[in-house]
LUMLUM-881594 format. One line per field, with one value per residue: chain; x, y, z of N, C-alpha, C, O in turn; residue in one letter. Coordinates in nm, 2 decimals. Example, Ala and Ser with C-alpha at 12.3 -4.5 7.8 and 13.67 -1.06 7.14 Angstrom:
REM LUMLUM-881594
unit <- (A, A)
n_xx <- (1.32, 1.28)
n_yy <- (-0.57, -0.22)
n_zz <- (0.78, 0.71)
ca_xx <- (1.23, 1.37)
ca_yy <- (-0.45, -0.11)
ca_zz <- (0.78, 0.71)
c_xx <- (1.32, 1.29)
c_yy <- (-0.33, 0.00)
c_zz <- (0.78, 0.79)
o_xx <- (1.42, 1.34)
o_yy <- (-0.33, 0.11)
o_zz <- (0.85, 0.80)
code <- (A, S)
END
This chain:
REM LUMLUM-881594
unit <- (A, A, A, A, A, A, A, A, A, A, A, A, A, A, A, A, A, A, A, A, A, A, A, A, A, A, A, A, A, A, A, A, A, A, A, A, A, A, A, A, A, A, A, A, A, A, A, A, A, A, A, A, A, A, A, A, A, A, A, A, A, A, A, A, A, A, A, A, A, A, A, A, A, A, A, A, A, A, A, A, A, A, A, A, A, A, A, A, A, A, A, A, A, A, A, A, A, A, A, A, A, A, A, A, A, A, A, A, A, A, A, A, A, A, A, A, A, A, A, A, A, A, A, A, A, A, A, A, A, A, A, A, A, A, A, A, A, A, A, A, A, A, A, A, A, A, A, A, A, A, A, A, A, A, A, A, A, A, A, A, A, A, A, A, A, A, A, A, A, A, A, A, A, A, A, A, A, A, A, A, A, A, A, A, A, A, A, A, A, A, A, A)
n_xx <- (10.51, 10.75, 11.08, 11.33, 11.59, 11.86, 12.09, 12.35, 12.51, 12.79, 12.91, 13.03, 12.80, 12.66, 12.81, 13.04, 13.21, 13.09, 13.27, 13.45, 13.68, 13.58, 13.32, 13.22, 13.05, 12.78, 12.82, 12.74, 12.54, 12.37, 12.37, 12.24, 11.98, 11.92, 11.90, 11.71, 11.46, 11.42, 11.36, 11.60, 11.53, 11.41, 11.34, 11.51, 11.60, 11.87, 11.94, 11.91, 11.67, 11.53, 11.26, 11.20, 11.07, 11.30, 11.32, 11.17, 11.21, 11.21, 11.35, 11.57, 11.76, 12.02, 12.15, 12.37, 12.32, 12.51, 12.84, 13.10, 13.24, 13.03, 12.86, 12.73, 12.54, 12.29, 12.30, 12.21, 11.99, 11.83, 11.86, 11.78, 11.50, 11.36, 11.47, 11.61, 11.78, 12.16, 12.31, 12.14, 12.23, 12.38, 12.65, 12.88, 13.15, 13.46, 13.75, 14.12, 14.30, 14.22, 14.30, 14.21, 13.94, 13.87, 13.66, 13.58, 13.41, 13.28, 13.18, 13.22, 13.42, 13.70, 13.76, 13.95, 14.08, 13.94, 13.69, 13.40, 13.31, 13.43, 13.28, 13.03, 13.03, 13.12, 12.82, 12.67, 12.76, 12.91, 13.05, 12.95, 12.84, 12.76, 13.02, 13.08, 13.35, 13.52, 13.76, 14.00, 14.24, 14.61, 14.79, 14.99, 15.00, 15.00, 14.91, 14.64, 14.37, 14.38, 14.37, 14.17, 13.95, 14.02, 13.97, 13.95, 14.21, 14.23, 14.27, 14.24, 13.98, 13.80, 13.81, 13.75, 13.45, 13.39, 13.43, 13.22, 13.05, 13.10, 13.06, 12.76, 12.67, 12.73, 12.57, 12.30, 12.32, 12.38, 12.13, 11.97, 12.04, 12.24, 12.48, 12.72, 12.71, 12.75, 13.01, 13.17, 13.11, 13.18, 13.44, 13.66, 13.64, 13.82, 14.06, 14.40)
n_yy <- (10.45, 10.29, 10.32, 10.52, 10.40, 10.50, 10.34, 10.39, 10.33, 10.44, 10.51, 10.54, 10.61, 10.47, 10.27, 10.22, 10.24, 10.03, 9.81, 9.87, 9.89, 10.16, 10.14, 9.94, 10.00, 10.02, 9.78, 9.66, 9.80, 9.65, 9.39, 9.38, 9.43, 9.22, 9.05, 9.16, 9.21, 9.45, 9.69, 9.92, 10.15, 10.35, 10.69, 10.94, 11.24, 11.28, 11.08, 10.67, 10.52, 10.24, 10.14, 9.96, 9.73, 9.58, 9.42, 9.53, 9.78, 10.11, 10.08, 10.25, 10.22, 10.33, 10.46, 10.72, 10.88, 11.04, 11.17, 11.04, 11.25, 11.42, 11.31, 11.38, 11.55, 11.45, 11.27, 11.48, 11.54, 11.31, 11.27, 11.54, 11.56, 11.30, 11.39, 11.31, 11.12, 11.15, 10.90, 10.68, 10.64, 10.50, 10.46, 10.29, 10.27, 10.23, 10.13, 10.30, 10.23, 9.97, 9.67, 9.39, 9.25, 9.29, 9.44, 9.73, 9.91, 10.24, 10.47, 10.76, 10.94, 11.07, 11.18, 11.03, 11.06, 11.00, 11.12, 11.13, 11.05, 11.27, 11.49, 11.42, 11.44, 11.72, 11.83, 11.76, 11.87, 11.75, 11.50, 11.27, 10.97, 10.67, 10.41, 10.21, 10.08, 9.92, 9.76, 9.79, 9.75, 9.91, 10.15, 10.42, 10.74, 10.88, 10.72, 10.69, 10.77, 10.60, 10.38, 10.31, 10.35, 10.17, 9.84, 9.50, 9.29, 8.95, 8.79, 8.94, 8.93, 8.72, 8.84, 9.06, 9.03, 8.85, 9.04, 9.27, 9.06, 9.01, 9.33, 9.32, 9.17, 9.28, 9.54, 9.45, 9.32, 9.55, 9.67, 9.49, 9.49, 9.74, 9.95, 9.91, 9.66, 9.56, 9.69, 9.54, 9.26, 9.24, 9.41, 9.28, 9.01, 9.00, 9.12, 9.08)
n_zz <- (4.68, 4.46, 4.55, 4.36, 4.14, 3.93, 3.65, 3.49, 3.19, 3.07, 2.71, 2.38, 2.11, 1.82, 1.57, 1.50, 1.70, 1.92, 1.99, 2.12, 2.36, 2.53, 2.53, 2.72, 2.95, 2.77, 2.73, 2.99, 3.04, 2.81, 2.92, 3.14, 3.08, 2.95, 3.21, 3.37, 3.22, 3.08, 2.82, 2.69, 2.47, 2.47, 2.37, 2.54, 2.71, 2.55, 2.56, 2.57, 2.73, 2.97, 3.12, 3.43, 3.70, 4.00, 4.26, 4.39, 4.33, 4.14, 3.82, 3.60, 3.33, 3.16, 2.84, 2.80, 2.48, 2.32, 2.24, 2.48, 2.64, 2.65, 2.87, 3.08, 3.03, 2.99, 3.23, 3.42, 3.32, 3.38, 3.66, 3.74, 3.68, 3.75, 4.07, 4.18, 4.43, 4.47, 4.60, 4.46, 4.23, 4.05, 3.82, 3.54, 3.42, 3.22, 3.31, 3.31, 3.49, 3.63, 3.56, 3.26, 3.33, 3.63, 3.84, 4.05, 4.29, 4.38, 4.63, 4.56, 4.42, 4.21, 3.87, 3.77, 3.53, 3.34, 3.07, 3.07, 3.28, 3.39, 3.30, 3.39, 3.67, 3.64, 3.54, 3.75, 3.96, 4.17, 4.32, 4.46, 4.45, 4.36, 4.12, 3.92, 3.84, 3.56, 3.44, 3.21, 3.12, 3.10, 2.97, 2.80, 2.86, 2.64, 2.42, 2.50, 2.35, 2.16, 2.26, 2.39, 2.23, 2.08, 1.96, 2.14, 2.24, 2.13, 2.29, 2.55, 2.52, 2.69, 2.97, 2.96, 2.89, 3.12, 3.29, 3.24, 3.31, 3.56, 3.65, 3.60, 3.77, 4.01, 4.02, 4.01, 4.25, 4.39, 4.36, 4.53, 4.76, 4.88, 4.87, 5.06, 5.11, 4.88, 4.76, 4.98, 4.92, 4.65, 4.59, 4.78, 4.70, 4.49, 4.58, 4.59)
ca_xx <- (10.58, 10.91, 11.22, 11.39, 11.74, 11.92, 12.21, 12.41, 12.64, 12.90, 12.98, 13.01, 12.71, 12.76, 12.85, 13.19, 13.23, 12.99, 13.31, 13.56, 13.71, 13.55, 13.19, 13.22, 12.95, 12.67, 12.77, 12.67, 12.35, 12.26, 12.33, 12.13, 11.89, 11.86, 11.86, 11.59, 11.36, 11.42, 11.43, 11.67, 11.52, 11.32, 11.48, 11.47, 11.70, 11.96, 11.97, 11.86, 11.66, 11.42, 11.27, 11.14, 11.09, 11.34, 11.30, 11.05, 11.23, 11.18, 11.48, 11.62, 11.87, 12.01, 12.29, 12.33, 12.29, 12.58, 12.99, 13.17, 13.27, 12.92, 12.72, 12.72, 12.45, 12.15, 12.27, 12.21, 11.88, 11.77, 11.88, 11.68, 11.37, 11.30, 11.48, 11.71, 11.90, 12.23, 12.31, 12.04, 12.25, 12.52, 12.78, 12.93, 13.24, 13.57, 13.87, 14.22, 14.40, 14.26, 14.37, 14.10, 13.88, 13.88, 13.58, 13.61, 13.28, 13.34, 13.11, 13.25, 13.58, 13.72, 13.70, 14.04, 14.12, 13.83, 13.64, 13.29, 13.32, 13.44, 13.18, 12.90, 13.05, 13.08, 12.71, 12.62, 12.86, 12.93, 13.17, 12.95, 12.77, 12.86, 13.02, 13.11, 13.46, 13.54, 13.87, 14.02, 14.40, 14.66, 14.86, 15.06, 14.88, 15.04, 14.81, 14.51, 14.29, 14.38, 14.35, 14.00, 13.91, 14.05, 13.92, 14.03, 14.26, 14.15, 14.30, 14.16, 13.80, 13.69, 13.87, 13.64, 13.35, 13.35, 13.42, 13.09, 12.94, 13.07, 12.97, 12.66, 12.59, 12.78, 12.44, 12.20, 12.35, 12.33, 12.02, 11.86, 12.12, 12.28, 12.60, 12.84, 12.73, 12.84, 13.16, 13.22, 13.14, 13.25, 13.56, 13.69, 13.69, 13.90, 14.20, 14.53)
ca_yy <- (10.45, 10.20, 10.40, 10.49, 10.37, 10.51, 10.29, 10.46, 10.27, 10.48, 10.43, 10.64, 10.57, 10.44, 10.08, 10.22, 10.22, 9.94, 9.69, 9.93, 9.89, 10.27, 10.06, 9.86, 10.03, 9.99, 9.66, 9.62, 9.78, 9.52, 9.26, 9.38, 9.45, 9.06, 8.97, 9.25, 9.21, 9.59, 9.72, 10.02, 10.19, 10.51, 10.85, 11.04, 11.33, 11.27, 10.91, 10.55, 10.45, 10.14, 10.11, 9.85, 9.69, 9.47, 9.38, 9.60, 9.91, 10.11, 10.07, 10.30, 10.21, 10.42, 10.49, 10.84, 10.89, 11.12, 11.10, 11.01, 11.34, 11.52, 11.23, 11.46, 11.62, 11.31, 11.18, 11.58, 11.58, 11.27, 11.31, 11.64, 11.55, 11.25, 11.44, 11.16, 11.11, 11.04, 10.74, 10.59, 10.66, 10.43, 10.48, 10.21, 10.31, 10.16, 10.23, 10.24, 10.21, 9.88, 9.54, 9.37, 9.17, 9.35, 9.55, 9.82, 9.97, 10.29, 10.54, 10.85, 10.95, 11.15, 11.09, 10.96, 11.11, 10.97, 11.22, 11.08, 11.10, 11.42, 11.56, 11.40, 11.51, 11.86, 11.85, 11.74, 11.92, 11.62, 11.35, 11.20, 10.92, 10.53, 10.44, 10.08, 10.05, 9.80, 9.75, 9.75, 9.77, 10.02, 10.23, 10.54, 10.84, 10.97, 10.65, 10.66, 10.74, 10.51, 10.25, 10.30, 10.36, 10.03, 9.72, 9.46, 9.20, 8.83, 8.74, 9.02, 8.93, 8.68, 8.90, 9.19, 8.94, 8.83, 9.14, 9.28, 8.98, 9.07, 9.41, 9.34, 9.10, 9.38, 9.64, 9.36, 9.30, 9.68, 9.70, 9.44, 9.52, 9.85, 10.04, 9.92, 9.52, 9.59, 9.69, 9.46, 9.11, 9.25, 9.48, 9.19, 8.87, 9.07, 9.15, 8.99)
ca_zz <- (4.55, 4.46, 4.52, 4.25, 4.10, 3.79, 3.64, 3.39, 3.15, 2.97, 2.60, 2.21, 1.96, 1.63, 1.50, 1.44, 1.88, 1.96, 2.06, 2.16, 2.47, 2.60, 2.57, 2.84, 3.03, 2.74, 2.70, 3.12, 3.06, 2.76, 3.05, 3.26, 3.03, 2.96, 3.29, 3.43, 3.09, 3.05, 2.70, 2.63, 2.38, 2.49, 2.35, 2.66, 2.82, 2.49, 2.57, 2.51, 2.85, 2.99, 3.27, 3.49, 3.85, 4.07, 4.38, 4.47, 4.31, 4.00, 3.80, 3.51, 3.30, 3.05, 2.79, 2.71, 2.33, 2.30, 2.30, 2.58, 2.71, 2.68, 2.91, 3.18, 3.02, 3.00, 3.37, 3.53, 3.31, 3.43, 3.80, 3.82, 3.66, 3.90, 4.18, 4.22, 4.57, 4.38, 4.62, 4.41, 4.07, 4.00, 3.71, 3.50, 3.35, 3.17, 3.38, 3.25, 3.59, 3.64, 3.49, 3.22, 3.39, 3.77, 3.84, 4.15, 4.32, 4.49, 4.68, 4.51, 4.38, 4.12, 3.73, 3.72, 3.35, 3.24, 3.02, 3.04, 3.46, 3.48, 3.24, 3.46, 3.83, 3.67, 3.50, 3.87, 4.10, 4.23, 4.28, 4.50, 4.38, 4.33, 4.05, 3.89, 3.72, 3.52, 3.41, 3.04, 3.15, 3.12, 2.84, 2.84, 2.86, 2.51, 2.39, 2.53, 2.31, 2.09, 2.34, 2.46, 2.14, 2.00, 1.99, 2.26, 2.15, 2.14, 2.51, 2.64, 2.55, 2.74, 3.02, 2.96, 2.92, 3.18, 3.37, 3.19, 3.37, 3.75, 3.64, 3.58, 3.91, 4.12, 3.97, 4.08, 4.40, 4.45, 4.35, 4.62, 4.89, 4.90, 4.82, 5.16, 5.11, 4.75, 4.83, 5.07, 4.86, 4.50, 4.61, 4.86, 4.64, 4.40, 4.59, 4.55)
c_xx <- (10.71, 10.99, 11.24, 11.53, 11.76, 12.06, 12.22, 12.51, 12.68, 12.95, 12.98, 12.91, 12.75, 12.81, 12.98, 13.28, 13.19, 13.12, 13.43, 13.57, 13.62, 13.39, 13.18, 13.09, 12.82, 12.70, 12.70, 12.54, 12.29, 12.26, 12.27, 11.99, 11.79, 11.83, 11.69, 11.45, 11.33, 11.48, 11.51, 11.64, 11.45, 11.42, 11.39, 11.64, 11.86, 12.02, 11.89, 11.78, 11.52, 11.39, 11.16, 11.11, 11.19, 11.33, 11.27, 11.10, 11.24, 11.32, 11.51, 11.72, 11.96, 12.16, 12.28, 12.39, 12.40, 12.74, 13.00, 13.19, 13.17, 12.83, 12.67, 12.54, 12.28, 12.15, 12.21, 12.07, 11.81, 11.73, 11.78, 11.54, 11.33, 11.38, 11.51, 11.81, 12.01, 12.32, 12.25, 12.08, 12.43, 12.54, 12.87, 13.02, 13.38, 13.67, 13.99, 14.33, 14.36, 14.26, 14.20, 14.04, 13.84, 13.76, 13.63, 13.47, 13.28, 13.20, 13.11, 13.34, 13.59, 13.70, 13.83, 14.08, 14.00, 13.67, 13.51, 13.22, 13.30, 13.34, 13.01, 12.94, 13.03, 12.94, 12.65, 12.65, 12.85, 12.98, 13.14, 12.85, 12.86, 12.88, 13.08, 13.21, 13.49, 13.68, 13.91, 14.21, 14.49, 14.72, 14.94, 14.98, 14.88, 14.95, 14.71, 14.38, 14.26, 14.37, 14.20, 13.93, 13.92, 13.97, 13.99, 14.08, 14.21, 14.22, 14.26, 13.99, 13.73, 13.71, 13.74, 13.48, 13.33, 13.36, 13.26, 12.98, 12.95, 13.01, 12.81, 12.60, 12.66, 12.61, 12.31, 12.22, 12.36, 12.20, 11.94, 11.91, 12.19, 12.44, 12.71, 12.87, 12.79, 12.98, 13.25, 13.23, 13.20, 13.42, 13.66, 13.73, 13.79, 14.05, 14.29, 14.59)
c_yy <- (10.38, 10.32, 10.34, 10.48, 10.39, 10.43, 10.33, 10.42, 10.34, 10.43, 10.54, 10.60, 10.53, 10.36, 10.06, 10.20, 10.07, 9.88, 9.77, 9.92, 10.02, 10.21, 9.99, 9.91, 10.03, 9.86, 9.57, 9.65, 9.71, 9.40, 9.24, 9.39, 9.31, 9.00, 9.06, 9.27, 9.33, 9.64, 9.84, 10.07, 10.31, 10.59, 10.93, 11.12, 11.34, 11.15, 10.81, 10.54, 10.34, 10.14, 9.97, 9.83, 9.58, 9.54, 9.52, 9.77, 9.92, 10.13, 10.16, 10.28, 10.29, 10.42, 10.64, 10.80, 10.98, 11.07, 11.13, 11.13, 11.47, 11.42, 11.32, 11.51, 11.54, 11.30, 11.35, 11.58, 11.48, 11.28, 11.45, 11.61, 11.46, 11.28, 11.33, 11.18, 11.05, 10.94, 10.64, 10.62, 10.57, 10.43, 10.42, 10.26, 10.20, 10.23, 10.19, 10.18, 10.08, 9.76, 9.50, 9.25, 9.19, 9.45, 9.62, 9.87, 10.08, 10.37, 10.68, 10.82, 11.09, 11.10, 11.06, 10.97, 11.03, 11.08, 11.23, 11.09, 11.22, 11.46, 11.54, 11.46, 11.69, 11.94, 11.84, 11.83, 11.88, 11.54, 11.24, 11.11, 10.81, 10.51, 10.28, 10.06, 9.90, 9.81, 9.75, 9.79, 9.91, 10.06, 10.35, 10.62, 10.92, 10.89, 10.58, 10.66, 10.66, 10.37, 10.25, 10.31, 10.22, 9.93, 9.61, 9.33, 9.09, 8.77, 8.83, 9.00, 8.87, 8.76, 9.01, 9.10, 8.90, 8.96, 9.24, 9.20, 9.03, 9.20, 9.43, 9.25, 9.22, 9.46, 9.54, 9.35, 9.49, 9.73, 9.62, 9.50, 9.64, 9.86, 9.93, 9.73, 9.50, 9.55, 9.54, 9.30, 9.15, 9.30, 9.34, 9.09, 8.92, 9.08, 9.04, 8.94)
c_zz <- (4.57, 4.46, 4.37, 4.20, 3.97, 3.76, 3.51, 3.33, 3.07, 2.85, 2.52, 2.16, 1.87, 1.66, 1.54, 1.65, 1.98, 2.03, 2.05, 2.31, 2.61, 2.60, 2.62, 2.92, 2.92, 2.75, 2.90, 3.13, 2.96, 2.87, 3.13, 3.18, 3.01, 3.07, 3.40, 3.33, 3.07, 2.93, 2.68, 2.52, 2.37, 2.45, 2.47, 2.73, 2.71, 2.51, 2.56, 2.69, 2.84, 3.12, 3.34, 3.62, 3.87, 4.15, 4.48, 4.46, 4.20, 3.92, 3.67, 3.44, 3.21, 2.98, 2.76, 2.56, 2.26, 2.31, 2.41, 2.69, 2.71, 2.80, 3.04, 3.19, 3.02, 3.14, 3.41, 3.47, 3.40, 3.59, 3.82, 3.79, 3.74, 4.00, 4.28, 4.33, 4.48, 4.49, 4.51, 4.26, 4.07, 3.82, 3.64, 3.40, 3.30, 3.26, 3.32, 3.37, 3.66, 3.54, 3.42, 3.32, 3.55, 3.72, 3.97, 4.16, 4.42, 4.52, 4.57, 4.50, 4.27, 4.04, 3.74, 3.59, 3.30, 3.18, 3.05, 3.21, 3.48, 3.40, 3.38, 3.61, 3.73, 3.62, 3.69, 3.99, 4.17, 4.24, 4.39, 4.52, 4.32, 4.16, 4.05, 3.76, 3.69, 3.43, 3.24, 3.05, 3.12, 3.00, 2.90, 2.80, 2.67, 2.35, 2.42, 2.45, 2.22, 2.13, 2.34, 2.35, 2.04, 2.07, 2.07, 2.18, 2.22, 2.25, 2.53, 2.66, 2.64, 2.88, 3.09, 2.89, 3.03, 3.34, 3.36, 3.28, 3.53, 3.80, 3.68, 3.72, 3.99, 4.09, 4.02, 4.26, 4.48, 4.48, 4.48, 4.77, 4.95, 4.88, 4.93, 5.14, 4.99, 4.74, 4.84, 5.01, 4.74, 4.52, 4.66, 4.78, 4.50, 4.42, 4.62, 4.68)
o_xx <- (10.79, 10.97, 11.21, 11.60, 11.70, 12.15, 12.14, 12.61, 12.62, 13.01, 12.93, 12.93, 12.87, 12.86, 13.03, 13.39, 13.24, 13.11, 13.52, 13.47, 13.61, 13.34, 13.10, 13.03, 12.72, 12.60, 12.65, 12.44, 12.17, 12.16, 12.25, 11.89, 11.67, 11.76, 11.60, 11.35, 11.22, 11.61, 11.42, 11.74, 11.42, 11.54, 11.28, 11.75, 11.96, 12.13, 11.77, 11.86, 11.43, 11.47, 11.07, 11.10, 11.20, 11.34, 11.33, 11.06, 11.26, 11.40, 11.43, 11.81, 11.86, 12.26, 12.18, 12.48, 12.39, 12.78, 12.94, 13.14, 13.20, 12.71, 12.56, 12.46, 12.18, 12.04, 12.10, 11.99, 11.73, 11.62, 11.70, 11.45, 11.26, 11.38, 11.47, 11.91, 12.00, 12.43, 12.30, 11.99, 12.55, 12.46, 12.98, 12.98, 13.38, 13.67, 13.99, 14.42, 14.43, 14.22, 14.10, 14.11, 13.76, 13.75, 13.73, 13.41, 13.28, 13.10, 13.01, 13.39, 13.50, 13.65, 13.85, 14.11, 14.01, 13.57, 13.47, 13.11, 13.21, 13.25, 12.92, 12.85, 12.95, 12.92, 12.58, 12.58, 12.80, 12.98, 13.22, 12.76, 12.96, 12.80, 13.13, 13.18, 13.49, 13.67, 13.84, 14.27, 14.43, 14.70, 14.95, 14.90, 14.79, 14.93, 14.68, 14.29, 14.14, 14.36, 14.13, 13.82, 13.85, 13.93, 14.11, 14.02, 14.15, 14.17, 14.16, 13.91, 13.63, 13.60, 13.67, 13.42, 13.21, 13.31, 13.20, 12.87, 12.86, 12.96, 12.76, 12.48, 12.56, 12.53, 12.22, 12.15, 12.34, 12.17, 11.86, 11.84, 12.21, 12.52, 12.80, 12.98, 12.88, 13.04, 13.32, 13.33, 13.30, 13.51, 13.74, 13.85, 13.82, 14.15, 14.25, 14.70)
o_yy <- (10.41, 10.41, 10.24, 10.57, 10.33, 10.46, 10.30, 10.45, 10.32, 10.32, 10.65, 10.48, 10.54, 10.35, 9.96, 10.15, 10.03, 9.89, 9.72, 9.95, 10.00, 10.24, 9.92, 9.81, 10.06, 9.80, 9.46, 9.59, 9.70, 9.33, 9.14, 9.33, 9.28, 8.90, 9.00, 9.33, 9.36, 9.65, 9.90, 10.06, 10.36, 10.59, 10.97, 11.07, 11.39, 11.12, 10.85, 10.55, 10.35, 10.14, 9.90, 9.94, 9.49, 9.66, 9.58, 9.86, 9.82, 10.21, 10.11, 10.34, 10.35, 10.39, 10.69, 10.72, 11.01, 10.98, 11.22, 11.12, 11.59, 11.46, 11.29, 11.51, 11.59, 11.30, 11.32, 11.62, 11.52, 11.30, 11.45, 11.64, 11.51, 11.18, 11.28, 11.24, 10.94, 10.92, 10.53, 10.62, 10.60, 10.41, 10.49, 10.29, 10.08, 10.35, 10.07, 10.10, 10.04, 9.79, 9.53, 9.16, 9.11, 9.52, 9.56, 9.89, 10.05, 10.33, 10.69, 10.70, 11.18, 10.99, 11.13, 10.86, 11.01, 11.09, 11.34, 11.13, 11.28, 11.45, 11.62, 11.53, 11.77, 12.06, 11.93, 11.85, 11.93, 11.47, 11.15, 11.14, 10.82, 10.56, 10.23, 10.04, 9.81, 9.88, 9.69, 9.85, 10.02, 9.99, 10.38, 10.60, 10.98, 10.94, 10.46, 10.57, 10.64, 10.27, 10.17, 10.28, 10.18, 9.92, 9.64, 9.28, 9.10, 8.66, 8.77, 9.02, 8.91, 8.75, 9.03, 9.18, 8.90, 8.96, 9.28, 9.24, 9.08, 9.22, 9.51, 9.26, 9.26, 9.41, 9.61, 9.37, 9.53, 9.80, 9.68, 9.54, 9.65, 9.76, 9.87, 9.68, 9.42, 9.44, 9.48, 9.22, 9.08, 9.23, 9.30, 9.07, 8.83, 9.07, 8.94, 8.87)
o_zz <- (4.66, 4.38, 4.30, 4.25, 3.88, 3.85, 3.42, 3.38, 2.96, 2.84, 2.57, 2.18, 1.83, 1.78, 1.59, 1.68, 2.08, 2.15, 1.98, 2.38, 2.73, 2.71, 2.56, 2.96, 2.99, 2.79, 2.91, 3.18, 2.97, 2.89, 3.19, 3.22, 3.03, 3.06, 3.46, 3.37, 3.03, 2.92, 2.62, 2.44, 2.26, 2.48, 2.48, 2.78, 2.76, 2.48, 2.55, 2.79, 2.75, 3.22, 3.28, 3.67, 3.78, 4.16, 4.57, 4.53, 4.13, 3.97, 3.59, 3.49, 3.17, 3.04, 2.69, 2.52, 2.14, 2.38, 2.46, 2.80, 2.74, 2.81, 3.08, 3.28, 3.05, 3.19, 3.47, 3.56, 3.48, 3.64, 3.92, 3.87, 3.82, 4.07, 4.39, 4.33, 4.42, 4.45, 4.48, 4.17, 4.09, 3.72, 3.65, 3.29, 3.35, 3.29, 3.28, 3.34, 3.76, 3.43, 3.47, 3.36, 3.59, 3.62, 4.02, 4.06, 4.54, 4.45, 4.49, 4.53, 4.26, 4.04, 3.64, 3.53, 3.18, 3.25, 3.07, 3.23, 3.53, 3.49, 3.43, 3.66, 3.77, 3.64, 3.73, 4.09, 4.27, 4.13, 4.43, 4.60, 4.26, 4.07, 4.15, 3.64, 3.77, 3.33, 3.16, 2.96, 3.11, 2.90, 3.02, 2.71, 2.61, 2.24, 2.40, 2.47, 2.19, 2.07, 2.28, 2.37, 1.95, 2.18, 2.08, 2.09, 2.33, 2.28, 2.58, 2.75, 2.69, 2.93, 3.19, 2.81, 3.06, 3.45, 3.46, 3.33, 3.60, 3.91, 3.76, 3.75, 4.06, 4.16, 4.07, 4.35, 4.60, 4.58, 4.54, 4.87, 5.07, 4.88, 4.86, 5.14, 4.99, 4.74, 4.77, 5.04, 4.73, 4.48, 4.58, 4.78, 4.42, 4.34, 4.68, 4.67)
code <- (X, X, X, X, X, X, X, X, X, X, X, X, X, X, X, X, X, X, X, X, X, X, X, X, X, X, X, X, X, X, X, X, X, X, X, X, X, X, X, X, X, X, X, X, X, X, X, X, X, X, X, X, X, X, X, X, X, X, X, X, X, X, X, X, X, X, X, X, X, X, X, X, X, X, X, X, X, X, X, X, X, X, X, X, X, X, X, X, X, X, X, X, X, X, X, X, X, X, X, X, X, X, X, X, X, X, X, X, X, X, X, X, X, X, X, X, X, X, X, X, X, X, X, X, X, X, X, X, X, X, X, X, X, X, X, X, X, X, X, X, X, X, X, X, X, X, X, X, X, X, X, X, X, X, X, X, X, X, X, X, X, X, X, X, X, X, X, X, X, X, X, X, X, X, X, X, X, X, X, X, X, X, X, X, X, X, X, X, X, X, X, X)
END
């Protein structure tokens, strides 16, 4: 049987979120979706999922179907029902602490104030399990939600476009090669 891989992009539902800065991680799993010919559109576990094969493993993609700060609850269903090693569950999130356009690929961590993290490490009891940030820059904490909630201004887009894109080759390049080669080519060509 193909091992199995869940990749999980973080976002809100509804039109009114679609191109808010906090959807950065659906808009990685429509890119993958186009490049892996895997539709996203099953209702399963309180989310959107597709599944497919690459390179020679079965792949899941999924958005949970719910806000931000309930997704916890889709990733722990899915994870238990296929009895998921979470190595084999990567986590595509918006981060505020880095710059737009910068992705980061860690092993574990904490959620870093991010609502949508911590819900899923504490649905898991887990914090450990890779996870793929992608940057949407910084604010003061007293306006955050109105950041991540807002729409990104017209220099920022292609920014977070094309971060979306390294995103989404970092999740391929996981997918054929593993978590540490990851790292090591995406993390690396990044720093200053």
């Amino acid at each position: 049987m193909a091992e199995l891989r869940l990749v999980v992009g973080l976002g809100n539902p509804g039109s009114e979120y679609a191109e808010t800065r906090h959807n950065l991680g659906f808009k990685v799993i429509e890119a993958l979706e186009n490049v892996l010919g895997i539709e996203v559109k099953q209702r399963k576990f309180n989310a959107r999922i597709g599944e497919g094969l690459h390179e020679g493993a079965k792949v899941i993609l999924m958005k949970p179907w719910q806000f931000m700060n309930r997704s916890g609850q889709s990733v722990a269903a899915a994870v238990g029902f296929y009895k998921l090693d979470l190595a084999h569950l990567m986590v595509v999130v918006d981060d505020r602490a880095l710059e737009p356009g910068v992705i980061r690929i860690r092993a574990k961590g904490s959620a870093g104030g991010h609502n949508g993290l911590a819900d899923i490490i504490a649905k898991l009891g887990s914090a450990e399990f890779p996870r793929c940030r992608v940057g949407i820059g910084q604010c003061s904490g007293a306006e955050a939600v109105g950041y991540v909630l807002g729409r990104p201004a017209p220099d920022e887009r292609p920014l977070l476009n094309d971060a979306i894109l390294k995103a989404r080759d970092a999740v391929l390049h996981w997918l054929r090669f593993g978590l540490e080669k990851t790292m090591n080519e995406f993390n690396r060509v990044q720093e200053q």
